[in-house]
N, C-alpha and C positions, 0 to 999 in steps of 0.2 A: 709534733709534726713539724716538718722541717722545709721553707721552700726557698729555691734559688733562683736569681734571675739573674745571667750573665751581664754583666759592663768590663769590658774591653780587657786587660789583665787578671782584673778581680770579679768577683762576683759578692752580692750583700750574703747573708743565709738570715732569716730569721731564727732566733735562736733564746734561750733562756737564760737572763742573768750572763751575760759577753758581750763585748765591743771591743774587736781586736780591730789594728789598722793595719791595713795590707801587707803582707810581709813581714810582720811581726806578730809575737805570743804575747806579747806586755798587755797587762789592762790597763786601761785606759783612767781617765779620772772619772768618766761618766759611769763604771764599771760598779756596782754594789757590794762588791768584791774586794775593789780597791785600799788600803788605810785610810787615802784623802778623802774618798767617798765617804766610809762611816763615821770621821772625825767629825765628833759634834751633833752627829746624831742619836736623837736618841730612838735604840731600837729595840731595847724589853720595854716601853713604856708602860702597859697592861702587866706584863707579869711582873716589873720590878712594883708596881704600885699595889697588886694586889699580895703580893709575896709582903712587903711590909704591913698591911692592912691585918693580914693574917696573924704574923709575928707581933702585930700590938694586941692585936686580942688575945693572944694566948700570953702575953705577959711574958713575952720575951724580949731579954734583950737583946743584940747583934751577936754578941759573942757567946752566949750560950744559946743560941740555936747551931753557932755554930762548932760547940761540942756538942752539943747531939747528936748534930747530921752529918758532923765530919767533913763540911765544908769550911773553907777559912771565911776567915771574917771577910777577909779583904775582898774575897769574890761576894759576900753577900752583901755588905756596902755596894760594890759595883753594879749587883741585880736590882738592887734596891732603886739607885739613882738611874737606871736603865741604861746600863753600858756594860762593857766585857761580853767576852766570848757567850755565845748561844750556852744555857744549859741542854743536859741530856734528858733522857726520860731517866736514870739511875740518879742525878741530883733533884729532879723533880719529885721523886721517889723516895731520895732519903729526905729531903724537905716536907713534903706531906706527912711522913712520920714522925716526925721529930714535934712538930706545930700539934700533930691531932694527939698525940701521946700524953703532951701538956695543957693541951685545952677540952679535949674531948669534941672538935669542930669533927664536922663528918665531910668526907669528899673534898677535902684542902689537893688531894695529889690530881684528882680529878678539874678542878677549876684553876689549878696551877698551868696545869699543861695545855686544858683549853685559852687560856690568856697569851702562855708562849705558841701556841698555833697561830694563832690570833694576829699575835705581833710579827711572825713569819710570813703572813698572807698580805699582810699591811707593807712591810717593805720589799715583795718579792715583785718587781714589774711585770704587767701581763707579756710584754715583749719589746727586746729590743734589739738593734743590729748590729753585726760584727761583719769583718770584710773578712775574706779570707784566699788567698792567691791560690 
């Protein structure tokens, strides 16, 4: 839901995840959106810790989980340390396969996904404000 309150050129909106300054589309650096904003953040904290948690119990190493699941290494180093791109539900999926295949863990894709929910609720702010002309 959406509300407005006129000031004189501009108006605020309450809005989700935006902070634009009047007359422009740019994000801002307060913006979660931003690069500046996520640099240094860490924002899979929960799923890059339970994703490794997982992967030592099944007695893998980084790089053959990541022949199994046909993610690269390099992104799973990054999950791991809680940075890079959000995963999807289809690598959360080939990751829970890959883990439960060699370990016989049950519900690995199930607690994967509830940790990256998790960690999407944790950085999404309840509201913030953007101007808009």
């Amino acid at each position: 839901m959406r509300k407005s309150i006129s000031a004189s050129s501009s108006y605020f909106v309450a809005g989700k995840s935006r902070y634009h300054k009047a007359g422009t589309s740019n994000m801002m650096e307060g913006d979660p959106r931003s690069a500046r904003y996520r640099m240094g953040i860490n924002m899979l904290k929960k799923f890059g810790q339970l994703l490794e948690e997982k992967r030592l119990q099944a007695k893998l190493t980084i790089q053959e989980l990541a022949t199994i699941s046909g993610i690269s290494a390099d992104r799973l180093e990054a999950f791991e340390k809680g940075s890079g791109d959000l995963p999807n539900f289809d690598m959360c999926y080939k990751l829970g396969q890959a883990i439960s295949s060699r370990s016989g863990q049950m519900f690995v894709l199930q607690d994967l996904w509830q940790a990256l929910r998790s960690d999407k609720l944790e950085r999404t702010p309840t509201t913030e404000l953007f101007f808009v002309n």
